[in-house]
N, C-alpha and C positions, 0 to 999 in steps of 0.2 A: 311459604312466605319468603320473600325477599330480603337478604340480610342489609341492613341498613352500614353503608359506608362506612369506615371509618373515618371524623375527621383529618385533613392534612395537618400534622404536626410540625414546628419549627424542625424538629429533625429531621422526620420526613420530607421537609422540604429542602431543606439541607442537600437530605441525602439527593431527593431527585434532582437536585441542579448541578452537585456534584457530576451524580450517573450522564445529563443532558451533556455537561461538558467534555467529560472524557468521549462521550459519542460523535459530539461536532468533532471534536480534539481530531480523532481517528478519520471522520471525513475530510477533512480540512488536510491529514498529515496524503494521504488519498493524492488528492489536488495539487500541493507542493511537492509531492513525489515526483511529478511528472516534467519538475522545472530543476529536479535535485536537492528539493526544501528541505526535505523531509524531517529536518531536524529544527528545525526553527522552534522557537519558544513558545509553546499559545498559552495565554492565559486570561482570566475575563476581561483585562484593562487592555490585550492584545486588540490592536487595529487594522480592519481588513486591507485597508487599502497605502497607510506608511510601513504598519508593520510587517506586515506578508505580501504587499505586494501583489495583490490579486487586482484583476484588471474584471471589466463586468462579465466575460464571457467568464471566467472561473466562477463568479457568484451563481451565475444561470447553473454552471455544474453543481454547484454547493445546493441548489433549489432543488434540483432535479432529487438529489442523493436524498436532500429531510424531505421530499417525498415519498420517496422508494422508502423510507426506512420506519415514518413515521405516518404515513398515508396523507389522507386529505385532512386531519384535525390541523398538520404544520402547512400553513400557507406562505412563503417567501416572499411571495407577489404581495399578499397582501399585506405582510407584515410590513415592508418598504415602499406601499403604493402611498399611504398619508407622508413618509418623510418629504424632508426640503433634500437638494442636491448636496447642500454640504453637510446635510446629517450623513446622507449616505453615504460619500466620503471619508467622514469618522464615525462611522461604524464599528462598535466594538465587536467582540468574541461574547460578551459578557449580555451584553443588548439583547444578542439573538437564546442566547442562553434563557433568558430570564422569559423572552417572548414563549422558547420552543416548550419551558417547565410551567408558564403558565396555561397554556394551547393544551400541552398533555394535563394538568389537573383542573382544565376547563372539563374535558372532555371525560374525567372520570367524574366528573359533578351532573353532566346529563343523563 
């Protein structure tokens, strides 16, 4: 018999947005390291494109990395294929967070 899930709890979800941000956190510190960033602030109100300064080719890296790390359940493309240009624009840290913690407890729900 198959043990039946446990539900995702506030905490537990807590916890996994926390664990999703420190993960971007470290991809992200990745990316800016290679321009000297590395020290920059992230936090989930942090904005990809006034606050760090990431241009699209860095986000394509950023795609690449949550898929290396996260496989095909994190889609980047598809995550930003519905936005408008200026959602994409102000794009938070916090957005993608929320997407990447949802994608992964979609994915322990099938």
């Amino acid at each position: 018999m198959t043990p039946t899930p446990t539900p995702l709890t506030t905490q537990t979800a807590a916890q996994s947005t926390q664990a999703v941000l420190d993960e971007i956190d470290g991809m992200l510190r990745d990316i800016l390291d290679e321009y000297g960033l590395d020290d920059a602030e992230i936090a989930m109100d942090t904005r990809f494109h006034d606050d760090l300064e990431l241009e699209s080719i860095d986000l394509v890296t950023l795609a690449s990395k949550l898929e290396a790390h996260y496989g095909s359940q994190v889609n980047f493309a598809e995550f930003i294929a519905d936005l408008e240009l200026d959602q994409i624009i102000s794009l938070t840290v916090g957005q993608l967070v929320d997407y990447v913690a949802a994608a992964l407890t979609a994915e322990r729900k099938d």
